[in-house]
MARTIDREN-922312 format. One record per residue (C-alpha): residue number from 1; residue in one letter; x, y, z. Coordinates in Angstrom, 3 decimals. Layout:
<lumbas>
{lumba NUM, A, {X, Y, Z}};
...
</lumbas>
This chain:
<lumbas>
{lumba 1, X, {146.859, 58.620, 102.628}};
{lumba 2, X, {144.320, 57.071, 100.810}};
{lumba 3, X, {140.261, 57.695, 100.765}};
{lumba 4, X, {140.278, 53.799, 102.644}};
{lumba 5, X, {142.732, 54.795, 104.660}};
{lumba 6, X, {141.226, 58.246, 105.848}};
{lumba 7, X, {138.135, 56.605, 106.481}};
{lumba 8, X, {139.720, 55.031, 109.357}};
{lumba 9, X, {140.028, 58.333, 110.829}};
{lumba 10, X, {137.649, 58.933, 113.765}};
{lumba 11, X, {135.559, 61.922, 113.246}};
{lumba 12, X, {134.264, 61.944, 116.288}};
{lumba 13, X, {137.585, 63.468, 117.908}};
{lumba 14, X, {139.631, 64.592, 114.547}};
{lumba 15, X, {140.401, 67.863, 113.788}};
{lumba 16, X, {139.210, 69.130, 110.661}};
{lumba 17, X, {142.436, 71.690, 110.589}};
{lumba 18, X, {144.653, 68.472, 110.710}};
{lumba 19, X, {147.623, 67.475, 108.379}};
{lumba 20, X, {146.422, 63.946, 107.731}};
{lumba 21, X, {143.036, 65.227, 106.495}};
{lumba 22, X, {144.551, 67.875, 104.737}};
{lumba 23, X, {146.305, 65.080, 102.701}};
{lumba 24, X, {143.547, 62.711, 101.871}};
{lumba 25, X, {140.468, 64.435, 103.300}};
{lumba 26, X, {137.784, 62.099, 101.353}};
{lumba 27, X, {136.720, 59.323, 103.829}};
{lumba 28, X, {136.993, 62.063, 106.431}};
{lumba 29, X, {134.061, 63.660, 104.481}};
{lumba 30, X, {132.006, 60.553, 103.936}};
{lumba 31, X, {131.854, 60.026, 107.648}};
{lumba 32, X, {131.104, 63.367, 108.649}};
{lumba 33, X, {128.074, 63.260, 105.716}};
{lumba 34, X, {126.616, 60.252, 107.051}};
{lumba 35, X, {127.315, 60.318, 110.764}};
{lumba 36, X, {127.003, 64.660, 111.441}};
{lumba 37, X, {126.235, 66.400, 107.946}};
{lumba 38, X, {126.446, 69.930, 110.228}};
{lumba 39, X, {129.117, 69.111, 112.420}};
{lumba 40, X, {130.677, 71.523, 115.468}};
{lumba 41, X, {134.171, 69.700, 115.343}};
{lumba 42, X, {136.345, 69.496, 118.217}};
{lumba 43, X, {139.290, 71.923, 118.094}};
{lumba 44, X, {136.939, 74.226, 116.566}};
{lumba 45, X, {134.556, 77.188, 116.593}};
{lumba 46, X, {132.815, 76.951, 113.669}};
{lumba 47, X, {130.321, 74.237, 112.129}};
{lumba 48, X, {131.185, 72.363, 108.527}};
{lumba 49, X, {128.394, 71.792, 106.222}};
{lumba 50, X, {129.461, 68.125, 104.348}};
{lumba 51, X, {125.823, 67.242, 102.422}};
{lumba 52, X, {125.132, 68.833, 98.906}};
{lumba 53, X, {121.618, 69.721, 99.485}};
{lumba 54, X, {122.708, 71.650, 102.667}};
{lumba 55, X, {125.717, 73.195, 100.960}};
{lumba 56, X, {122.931, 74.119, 98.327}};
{lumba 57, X, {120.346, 75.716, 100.777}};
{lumba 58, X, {122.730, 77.868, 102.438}};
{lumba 59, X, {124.176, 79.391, 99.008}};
{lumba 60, X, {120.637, 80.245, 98.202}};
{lumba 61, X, {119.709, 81.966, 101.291}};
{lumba 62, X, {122.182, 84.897, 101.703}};
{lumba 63, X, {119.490, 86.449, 104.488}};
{lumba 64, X, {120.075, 84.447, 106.415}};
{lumba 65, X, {124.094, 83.126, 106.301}};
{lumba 66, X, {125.702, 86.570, 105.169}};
{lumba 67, X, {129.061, 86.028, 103.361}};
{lumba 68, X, {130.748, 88.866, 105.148}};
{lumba 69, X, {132.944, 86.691, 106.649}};
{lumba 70, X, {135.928, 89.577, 107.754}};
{lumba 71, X, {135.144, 89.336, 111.290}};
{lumba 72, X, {135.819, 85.481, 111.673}};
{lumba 73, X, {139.416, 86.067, 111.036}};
{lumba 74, X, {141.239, 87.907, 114.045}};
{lumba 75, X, {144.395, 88.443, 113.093}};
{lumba 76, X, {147.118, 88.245, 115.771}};
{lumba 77, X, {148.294, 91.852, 117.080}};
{lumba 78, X, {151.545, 91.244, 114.637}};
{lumba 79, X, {149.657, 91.005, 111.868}};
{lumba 80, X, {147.254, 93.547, 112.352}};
{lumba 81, X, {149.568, 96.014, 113.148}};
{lumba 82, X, {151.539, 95.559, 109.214}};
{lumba 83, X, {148.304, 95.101, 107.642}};
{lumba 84, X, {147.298, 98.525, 109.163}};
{lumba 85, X, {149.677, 100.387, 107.528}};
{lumba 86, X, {148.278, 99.577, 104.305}};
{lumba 87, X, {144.808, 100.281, 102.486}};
{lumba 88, X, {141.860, 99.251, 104.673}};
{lumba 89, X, {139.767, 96.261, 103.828}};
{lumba 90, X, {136.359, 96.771, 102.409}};
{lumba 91, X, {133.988, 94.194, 101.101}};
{lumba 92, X, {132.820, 93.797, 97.224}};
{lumba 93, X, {132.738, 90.598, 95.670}};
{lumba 94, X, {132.740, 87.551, 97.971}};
{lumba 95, X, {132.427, 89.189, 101.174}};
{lumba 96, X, {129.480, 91.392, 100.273}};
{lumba 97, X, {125.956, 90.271, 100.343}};
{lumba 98, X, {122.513, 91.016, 98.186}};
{lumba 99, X, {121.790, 93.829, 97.282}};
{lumba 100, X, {124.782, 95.354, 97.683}};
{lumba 101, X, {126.823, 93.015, 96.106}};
{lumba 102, X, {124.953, 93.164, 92.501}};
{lumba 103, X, {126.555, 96.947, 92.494}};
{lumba 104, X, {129.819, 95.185, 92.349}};
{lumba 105, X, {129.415, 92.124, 90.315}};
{lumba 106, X, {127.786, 94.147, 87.473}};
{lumba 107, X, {130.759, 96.260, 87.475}};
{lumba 108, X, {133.090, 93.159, 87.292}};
{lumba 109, X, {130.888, 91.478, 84.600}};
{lumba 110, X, {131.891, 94.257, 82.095}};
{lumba 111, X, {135.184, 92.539, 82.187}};
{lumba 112, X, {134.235, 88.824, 81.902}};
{lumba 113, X, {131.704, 89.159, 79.115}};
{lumba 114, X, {132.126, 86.091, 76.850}};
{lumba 115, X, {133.381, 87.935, 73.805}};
{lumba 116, X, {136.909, 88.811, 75.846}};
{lumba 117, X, {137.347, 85.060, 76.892}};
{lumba 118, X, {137.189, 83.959, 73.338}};
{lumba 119, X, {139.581, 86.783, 72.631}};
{lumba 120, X, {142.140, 85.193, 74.906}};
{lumba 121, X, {141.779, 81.905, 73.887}};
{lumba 122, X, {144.636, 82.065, 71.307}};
{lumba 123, X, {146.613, 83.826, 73.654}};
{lumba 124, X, {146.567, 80.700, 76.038}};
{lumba 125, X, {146.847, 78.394, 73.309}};
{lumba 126, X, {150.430, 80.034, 72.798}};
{lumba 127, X, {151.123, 80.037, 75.812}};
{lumba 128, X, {150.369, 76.193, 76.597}};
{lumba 129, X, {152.474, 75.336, 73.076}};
{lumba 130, X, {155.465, 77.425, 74.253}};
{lumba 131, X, {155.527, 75.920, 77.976}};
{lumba 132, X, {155.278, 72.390, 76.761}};
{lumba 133, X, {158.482, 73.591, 73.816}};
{lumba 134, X, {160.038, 74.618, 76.479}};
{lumba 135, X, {159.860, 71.128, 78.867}};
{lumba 136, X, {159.370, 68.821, 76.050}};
{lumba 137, X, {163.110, 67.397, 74.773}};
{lumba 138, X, {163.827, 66.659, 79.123}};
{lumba 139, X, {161.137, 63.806, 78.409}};
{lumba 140, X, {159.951, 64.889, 82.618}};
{lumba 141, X, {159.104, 67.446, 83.770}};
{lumba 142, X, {157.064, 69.058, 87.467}};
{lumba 143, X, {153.504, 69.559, 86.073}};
{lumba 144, X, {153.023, 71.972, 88.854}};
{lumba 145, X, {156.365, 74.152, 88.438}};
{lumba 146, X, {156.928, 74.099, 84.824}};
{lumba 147, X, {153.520, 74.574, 83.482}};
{lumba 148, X, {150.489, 75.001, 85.559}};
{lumba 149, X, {152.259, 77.707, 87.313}};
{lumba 150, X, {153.741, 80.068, 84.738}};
{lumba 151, X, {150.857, 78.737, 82.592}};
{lumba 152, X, {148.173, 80.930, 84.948}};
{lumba 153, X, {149.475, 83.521, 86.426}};
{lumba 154, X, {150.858, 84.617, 82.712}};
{lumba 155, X, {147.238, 84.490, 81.753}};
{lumba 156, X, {145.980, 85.952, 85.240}};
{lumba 157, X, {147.742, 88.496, 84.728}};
{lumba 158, X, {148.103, 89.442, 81.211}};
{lumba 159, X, {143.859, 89.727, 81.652}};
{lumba 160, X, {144.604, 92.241, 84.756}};
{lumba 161, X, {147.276, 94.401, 82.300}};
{lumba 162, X, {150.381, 93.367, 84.983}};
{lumba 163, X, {153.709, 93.632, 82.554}};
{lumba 164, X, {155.226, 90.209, 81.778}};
{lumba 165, X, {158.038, 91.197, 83.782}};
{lumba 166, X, {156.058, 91.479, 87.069}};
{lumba 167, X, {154.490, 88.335, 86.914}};
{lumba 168, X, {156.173, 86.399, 89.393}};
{lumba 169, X, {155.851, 89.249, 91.773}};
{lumba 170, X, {152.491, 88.253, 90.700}};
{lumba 171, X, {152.467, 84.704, 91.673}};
{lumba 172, X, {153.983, 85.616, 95.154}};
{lumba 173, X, {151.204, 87.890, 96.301}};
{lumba 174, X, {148.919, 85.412, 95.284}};
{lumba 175, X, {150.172, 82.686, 97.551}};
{lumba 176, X, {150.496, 85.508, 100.127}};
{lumba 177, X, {146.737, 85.906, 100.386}};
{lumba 178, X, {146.052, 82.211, 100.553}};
{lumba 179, X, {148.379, 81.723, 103.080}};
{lumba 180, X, {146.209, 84.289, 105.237}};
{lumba 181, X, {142.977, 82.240, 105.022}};
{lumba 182, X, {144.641, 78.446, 105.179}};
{lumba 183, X, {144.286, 78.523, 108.835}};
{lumba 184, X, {147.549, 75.969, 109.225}};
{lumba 185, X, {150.021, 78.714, 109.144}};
{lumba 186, X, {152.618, 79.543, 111.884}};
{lumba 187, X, {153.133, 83.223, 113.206}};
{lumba 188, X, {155.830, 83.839, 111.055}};
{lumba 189, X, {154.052, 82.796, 107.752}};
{lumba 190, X, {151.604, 85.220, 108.269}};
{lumba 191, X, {153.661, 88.135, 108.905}};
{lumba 192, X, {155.948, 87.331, 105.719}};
{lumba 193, X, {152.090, 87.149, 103.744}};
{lumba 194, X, {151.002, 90.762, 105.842}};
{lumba 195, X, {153.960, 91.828, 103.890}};
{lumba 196, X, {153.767, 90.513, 100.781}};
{lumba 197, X, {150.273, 91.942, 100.852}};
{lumba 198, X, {151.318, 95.678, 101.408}};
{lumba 199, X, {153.441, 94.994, 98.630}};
{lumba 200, X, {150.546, 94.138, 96.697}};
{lumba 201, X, {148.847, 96.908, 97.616}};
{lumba 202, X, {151.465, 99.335, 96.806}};
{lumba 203, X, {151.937, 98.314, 93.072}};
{lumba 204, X, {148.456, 97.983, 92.144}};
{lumba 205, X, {147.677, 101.427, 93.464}};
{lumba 206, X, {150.151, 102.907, 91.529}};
{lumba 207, X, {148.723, 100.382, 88.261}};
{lumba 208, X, {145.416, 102.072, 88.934}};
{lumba 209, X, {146.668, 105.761, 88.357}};
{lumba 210, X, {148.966, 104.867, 85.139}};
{lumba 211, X, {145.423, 102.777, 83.934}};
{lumba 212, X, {143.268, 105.635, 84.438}};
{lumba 213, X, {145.554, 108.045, 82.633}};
{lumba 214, X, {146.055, 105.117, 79.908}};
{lumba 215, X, {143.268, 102.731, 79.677}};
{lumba 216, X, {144.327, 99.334, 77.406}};
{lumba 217, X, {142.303, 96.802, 76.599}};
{lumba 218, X, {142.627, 94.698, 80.111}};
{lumba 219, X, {140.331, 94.014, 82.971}};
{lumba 220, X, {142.411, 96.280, 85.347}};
{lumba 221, X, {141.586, 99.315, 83.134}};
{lumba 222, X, {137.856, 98.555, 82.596}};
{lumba 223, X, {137.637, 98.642, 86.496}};
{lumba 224, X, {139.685, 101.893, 86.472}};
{lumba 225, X, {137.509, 103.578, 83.978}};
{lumba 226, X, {134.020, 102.148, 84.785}};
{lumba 227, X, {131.545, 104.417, 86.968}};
{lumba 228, X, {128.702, 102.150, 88.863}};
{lumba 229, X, {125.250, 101.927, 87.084}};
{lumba 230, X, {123.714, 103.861, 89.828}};
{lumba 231, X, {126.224, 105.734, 91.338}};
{lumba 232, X, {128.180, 108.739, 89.548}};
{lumba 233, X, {131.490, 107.605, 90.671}};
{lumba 234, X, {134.363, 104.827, 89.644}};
{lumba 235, X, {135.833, 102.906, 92.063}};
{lumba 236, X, {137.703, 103.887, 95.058}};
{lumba 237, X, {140.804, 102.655, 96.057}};
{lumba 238, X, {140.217, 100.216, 99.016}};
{lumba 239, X, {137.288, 98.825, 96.800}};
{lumba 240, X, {139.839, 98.098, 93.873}};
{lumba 241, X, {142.110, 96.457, 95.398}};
{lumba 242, X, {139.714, 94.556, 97.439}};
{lumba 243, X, {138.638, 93.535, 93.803}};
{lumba 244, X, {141.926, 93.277, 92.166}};
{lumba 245, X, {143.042, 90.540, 95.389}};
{lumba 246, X, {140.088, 88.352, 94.594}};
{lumba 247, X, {140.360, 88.260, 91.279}};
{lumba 248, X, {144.089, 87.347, 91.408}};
{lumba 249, X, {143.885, 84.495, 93.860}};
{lumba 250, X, {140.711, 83.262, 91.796}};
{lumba 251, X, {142.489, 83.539, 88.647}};
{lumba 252, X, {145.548, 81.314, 89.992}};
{lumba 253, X, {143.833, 79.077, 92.184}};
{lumba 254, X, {141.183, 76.812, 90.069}};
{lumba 255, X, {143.262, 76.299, 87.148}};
{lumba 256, X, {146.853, 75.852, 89.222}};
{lumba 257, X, {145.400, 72.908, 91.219}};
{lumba 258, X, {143.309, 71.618, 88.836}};
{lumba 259, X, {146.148, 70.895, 86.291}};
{lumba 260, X, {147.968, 69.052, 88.679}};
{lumba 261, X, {145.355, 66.670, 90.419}};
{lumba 262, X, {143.661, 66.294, 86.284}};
{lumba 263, X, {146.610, 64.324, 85.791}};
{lumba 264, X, {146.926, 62.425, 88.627}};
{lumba 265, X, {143.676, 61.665, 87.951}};
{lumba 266, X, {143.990, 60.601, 84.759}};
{lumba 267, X, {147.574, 59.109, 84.939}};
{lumba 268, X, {144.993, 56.968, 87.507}};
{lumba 269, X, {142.691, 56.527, 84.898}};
{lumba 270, X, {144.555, 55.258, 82.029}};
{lumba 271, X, {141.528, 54.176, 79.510}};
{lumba 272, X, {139.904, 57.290, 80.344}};
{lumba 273, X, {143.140, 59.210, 79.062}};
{lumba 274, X, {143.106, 57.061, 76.255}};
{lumba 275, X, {139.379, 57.889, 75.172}};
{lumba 276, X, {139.965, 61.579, 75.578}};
{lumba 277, X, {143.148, 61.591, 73.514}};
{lumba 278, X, {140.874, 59.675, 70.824}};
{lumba 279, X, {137.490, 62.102, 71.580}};
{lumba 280, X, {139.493, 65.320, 72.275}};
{lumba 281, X, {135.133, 66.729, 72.420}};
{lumba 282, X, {134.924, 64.757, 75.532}};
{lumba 283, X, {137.416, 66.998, 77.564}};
{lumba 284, X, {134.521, 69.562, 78.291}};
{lumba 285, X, {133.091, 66.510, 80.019}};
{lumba 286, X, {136.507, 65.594, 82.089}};
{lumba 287, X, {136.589, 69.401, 83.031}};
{lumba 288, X, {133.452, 69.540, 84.538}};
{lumba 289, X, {134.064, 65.782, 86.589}};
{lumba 290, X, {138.040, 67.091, 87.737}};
{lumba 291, X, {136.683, 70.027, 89.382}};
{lumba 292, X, {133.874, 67.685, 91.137}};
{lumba 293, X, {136.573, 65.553, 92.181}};
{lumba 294, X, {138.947, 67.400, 93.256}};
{lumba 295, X, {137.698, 71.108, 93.516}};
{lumba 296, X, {140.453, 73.205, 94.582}};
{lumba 297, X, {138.700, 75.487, 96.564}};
{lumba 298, X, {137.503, 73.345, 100.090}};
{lumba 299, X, {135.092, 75.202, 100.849}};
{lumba 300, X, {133.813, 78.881, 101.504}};
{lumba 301, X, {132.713, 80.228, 104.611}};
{lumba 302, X, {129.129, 81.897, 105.600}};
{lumba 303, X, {127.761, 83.787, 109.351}};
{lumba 304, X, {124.864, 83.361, 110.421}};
{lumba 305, X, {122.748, 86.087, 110.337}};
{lumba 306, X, {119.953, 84.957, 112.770}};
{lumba 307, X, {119.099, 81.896, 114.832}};
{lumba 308, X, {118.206, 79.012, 112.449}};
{lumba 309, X, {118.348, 75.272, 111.443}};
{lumba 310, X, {119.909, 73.565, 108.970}};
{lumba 311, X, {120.072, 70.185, 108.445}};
{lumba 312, X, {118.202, 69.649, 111.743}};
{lumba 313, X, {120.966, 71.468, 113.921}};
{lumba 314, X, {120.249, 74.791, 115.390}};
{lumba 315, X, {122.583, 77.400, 114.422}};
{lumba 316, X, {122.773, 80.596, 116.566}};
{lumba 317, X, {123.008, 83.940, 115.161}};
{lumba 318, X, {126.751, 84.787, 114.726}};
{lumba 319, X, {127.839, 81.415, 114.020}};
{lumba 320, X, {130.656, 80.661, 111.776}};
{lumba 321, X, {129.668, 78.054, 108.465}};
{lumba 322, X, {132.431, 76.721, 106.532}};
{lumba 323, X, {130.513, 74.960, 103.292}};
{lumba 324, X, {132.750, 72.140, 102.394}};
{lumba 325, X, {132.334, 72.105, 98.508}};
{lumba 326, X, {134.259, 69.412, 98.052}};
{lumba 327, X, {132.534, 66.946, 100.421}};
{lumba 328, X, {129.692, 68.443, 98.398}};
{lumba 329, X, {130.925, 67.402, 95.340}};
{lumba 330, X, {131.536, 63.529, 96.382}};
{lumba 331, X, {127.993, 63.126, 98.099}};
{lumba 332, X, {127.087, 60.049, 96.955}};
{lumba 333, X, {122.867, 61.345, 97.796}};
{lumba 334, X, {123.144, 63.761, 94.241}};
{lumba 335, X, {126.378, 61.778, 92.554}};
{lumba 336, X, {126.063, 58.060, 92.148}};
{lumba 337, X, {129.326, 56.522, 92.939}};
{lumba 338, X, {130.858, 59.620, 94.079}};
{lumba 339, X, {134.414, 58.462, 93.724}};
{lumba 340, X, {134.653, 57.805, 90.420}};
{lumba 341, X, {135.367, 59.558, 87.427}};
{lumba 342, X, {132.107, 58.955, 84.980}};
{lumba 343, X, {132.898, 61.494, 81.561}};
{lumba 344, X, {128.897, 59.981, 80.934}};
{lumba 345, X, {128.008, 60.907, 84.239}};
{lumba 346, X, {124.369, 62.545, 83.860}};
{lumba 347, X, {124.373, 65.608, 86.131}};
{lumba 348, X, {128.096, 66.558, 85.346}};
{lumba 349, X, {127.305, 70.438, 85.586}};
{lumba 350, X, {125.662, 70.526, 89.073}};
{lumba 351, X, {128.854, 70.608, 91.181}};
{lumba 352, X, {129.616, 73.497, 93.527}};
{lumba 353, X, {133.002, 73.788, 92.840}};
{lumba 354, X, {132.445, 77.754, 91.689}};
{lumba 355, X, {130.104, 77.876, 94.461}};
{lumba 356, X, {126.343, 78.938, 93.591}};
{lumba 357, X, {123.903, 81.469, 94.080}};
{lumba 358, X, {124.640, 85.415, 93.785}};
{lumba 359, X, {128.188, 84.590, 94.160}};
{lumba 360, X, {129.276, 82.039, 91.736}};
{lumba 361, X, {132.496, 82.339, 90.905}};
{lumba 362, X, {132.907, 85.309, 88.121}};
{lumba 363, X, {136.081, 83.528, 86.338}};
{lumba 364, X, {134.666, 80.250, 85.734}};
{lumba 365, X, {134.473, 80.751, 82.133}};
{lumba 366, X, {138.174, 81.716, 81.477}};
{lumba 367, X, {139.029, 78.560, 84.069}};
{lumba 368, X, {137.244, 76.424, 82.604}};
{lumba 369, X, {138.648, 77.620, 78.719}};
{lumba 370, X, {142.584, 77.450, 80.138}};
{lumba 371, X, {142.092, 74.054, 81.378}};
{lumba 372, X, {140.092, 72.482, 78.037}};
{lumba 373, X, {143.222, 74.270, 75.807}};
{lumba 374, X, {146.179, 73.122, 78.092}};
{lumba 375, X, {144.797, 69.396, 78.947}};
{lumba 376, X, {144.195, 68.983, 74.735}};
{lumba 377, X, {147.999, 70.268, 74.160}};
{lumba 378, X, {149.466, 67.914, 76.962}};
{lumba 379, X, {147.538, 64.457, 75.991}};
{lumba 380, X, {148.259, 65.386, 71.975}};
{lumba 381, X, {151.891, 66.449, 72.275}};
{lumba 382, X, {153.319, 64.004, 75.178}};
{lumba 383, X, {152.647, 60.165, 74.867}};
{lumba 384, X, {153.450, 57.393, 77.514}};
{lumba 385, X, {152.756, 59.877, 80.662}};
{lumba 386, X, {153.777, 58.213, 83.703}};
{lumba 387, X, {154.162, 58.843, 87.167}};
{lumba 388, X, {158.096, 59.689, 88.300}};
{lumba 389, X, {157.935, 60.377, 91.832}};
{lumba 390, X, {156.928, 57.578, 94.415}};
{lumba 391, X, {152.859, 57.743, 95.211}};
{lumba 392, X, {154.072, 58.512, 98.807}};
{lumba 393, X, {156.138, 61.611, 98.283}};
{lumba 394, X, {152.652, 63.299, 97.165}};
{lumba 395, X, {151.917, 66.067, 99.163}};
{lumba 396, X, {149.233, 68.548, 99.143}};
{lumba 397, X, {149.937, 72.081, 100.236}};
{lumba 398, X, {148.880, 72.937, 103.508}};
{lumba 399, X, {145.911, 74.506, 104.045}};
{lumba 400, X, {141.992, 73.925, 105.680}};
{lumba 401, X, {140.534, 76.299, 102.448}};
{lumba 402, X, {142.630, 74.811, 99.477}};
{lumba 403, X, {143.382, 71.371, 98.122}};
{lumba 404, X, {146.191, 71.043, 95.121}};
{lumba 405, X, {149.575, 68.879, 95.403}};
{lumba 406, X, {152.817, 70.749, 95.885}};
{lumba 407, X, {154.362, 68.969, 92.611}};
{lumba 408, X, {153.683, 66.384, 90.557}};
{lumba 409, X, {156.669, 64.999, 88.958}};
{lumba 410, X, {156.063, 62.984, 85.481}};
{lumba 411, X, {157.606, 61.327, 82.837}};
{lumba 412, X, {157.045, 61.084, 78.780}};
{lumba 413, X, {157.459, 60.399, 75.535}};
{lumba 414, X, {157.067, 62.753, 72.243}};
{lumba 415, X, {153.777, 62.287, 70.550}};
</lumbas>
């Protein structure tokens, strides 16, 4: 579906959770900005915040919409019951609000300083050379399968200090836990990801003791070894694993998608592609307008702590907020012509796609570094990119939280 074509949709009566909208979900969002910015939609209990400003306000005020957001997902008495049998959840990172949550994040900052994302920068770069060896002499290749893929979780979880021969155990916990929150799944899907996270659970408890009785030099094992700044004690188990499932989804998710719908975009944009091959400086720029475009993360979700109003709709205390952050990003009230991709666009860096406030996305840095090395390698080693599946057959993955195509099949020459 196209963004015309989804603009037909009527948003008075659609379903936010529905397949069409899930494919093409842009004119969807452009009606709901204009028409109901804070929207109760039917087939629903919960409100969607479309309009950048609002999206902006309620990241700001964490005392009033908490991000504690455990208790809006009920899991069905099947799930429950396997998740039970595992560690119990506890919140840190993104479900943990002020002041709390600084405890955390200064903990997990110790791992994302600058100086160790520099450090792996020539361990992605070969990485990205080796992937596109490996698909280069087929002249086609799925963007998706055969490099974004093995491309991040590698990386992920090299950075976490999982063995190379784990990694796609890696990849399939990861899906696991955004299956849980897509909120299109059937019965059975979530039962398999229940699963597949007590698996998780099981081998990162175990790569917690062998990292605290040998500490090397990755993330996992400055999280094992690091006490609190004001508390005389490391981390306990349910809150490292807690930790260790956000920061493996996170690591996966941005720069997966983002590969994927970058080329589209570009393979869309054809004298764009050709001024970044020629001003390889200008991919920062692209970077920054992809993830406006097509953020990968929907949206985040937010209670309300205490009867309020936003965007002149009363919200009652208890209420559940799901910020889209991509409708966000396309609001044509902070980004002129919202739709298009503008490398001299003047506010580039104000997107939400990492979210904002105290809990703006910790990995950005590293996302942001694997996506300027691996589009530079593809658009100088592969000339004459085309398209080799029909524009029909794209599909985007299922899911109400996350936006990024299932495959994306192209064709090429050698540079």
């Amino acid at each position: 579906m196209t963004i015309a074509a989804s603009k037909d949709i009527d948003w008075q009566t659609a379903n936010p959770l529905s397949a069409d909208i899930a494919q093409c979900p842009y004119g969807y969002y452009s009606q709901i900005r204009d028409n109901a910015p804070v929207l109760k939609a039917p087939g629903t209990d919960f409100y969607i915040v479309s309009r950048y400003q609002d999206v902006a306000e309620v990241l700001k005020r964490p005392e009033i919409f908490s991000a504690d957001y455990r208790s809006l997902f009920n899991r069905h008495p099947d799930v429950a019951q396997i998740l039970d049998q595992g560690v119990p959840s506890v919140s840190t990172l993104a479900t943990l609000d002020p002041p709390d949550h600084a405890r955390y994040r200064r903990l997990v900052n110790k791992a994302f300083t600058p100086g160790r994302v520099n450090a792996i920068s020539d361990r992605i770069v070969a990485e990205v050379e080796t992937l596109i060896d490996g698909l280069i002499e087929a002249g086609e290749a799925d963007i998706v399968g055969q490099f974004a893929v093995p491309l991040t979780i590698s990386i992920t979880a090299d950075q976490l200090g999982v063995p190379r021969e784990d990694i796609w155990k890696f990849k399939r916990w990861s899906d696991a836990r955004v299956v849980q929150f897509s909120l299109v799944t059937s019965l059975e899907e979530e039962c398999e990801a229940a699963r597949r996270r007590l698996e998780f659970q099981r081998y990162f408890a175990d790569l917690l003791d062998r990292k605290r009785a040998e500490p090397s030099d990755d993330i996992i094992s400055v999280l094992a070894t690091t006490h609190f700044d004001d508390l005389d004690r490391e981390l306990d188990l349910p809150e490292f694993i807690s930790i260790a499932e956000q920061l493996m989804t996170a690591g996966n998710l941005t720069t997966t998608h983002s590969f994927a719908s970058g080329l589209l975009m570009l393979l869309q944009n054809p004298d764009e592609m050709e001024r970044l091959r020629a001003e390889p400086a200008r991919m920062r720029q692209f970077i920054e307008e992809l993830l406006r475009l097509e953020s990968p993360a929907s949206g985040i979700w937010r209670v309300v702590r205490e009867d309020t109003v936003l965007g002149g709709v009363a919200l009652p205390a208890g209420a559940a907020v799901h910020l889209r952050l991509a409708s966000a990003n396309r609001d044509e009230r902070q980004f002129a012509d919202p739709d298009r991709l503008d490398l001299d666009r003047s506010n580039l860096a104000t997107h939400v796609a990492f979210g904002g406030g105290t809990h703006f996305c910790i990995g950005f840095q590293l996302a942001k570094r694997e996506l300027e090395i691996g589009f530079n390698a593809l658009l100088r080693r592969l000339a004459n990119i085309r398209l080799a599946m029909p524009t029909d057959d794209l599909a985007y993955i299922p899911s109400f939280t996350v936006h990024g195509l299932e495959r994306l099949d192209i064709r090429f020459d050698r540079a």
